[in-house]
C-alpha positions, -999 to 999 in steps of 0.1 A, spaced: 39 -73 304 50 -109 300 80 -124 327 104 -128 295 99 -89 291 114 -81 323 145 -95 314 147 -83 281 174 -59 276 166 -32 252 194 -29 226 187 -3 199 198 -5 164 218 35 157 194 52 132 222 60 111 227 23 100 192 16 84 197 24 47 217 12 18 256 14 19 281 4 -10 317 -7 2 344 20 -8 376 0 6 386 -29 20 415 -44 34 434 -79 24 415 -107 9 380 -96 20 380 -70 -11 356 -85 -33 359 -53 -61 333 -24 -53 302 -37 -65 291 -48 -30 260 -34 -14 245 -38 19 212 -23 30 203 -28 66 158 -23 72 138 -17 98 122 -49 100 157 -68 109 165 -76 73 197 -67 55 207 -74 20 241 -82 13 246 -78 -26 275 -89 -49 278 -75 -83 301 -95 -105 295 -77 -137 277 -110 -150 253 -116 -123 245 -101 -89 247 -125 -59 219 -116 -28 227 -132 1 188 -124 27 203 -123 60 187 -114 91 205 -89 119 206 -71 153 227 -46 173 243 -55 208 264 -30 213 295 -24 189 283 -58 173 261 -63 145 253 -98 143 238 -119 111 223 -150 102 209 -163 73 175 -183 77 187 -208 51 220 -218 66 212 -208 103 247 -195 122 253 -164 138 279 -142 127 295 -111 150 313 -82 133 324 -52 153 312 -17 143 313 18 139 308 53 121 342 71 117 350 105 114 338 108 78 300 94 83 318 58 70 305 29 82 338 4 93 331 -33 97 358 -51 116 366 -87 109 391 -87 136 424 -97 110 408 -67 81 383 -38 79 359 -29 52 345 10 49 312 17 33 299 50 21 255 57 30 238 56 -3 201 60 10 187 59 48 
């Protein structure tokens, strides 16, 4: 076991996020219609998707859990973004922007 490992604190991603959701709701200006499509993977990968009837826009990001948090970053335009978390009563999974919520429904694990 290496020094670093020690230190390391282990943060688990919940089961229940890995899988494809599609957004059902959203609150103020961050509704963006409901072809929008995130699938979160194993590997640390998550595919943010944008359907605009014309095209479809996939943004590769990479993520992790620390606690309530689910933060991203995309390798091409490296910055870290936090967005609170969590499942409500109905399975949904509610991303909080701090000022707006999305809800998305599961689609696949």
């Amino acid at each position: 076991m290496a020094l670093f490992d020690l230190f390391k604190s282990e943060i688990k991603t919940p089961e229940k996020l890995y899988g494809k959701w599609k957004l059902i709701r959203a609150e103020g200006d961050l509704d963006l219609g409901k072809g929008v499509t995130m699938e979160f993977m194993r590997n640390g990968a998550l595919d943010y998707c944008i359907d605009a009837g014309n095209k479809i826009q996939i943004m590769k990001l990479n993520f992790r859990v620390e606690g309530n948090m689910i933060i991203t970053e995309q390798p091409s335009a490296p910055s870290k973004q936090k967005t609170a978390f969590k499942f409500d009563e109905e399975g949904l999974l509610v991303l909080d922007y701090g000022t707006s919520k999305t809800w998305f429904a599961k689609l696949t694990s």
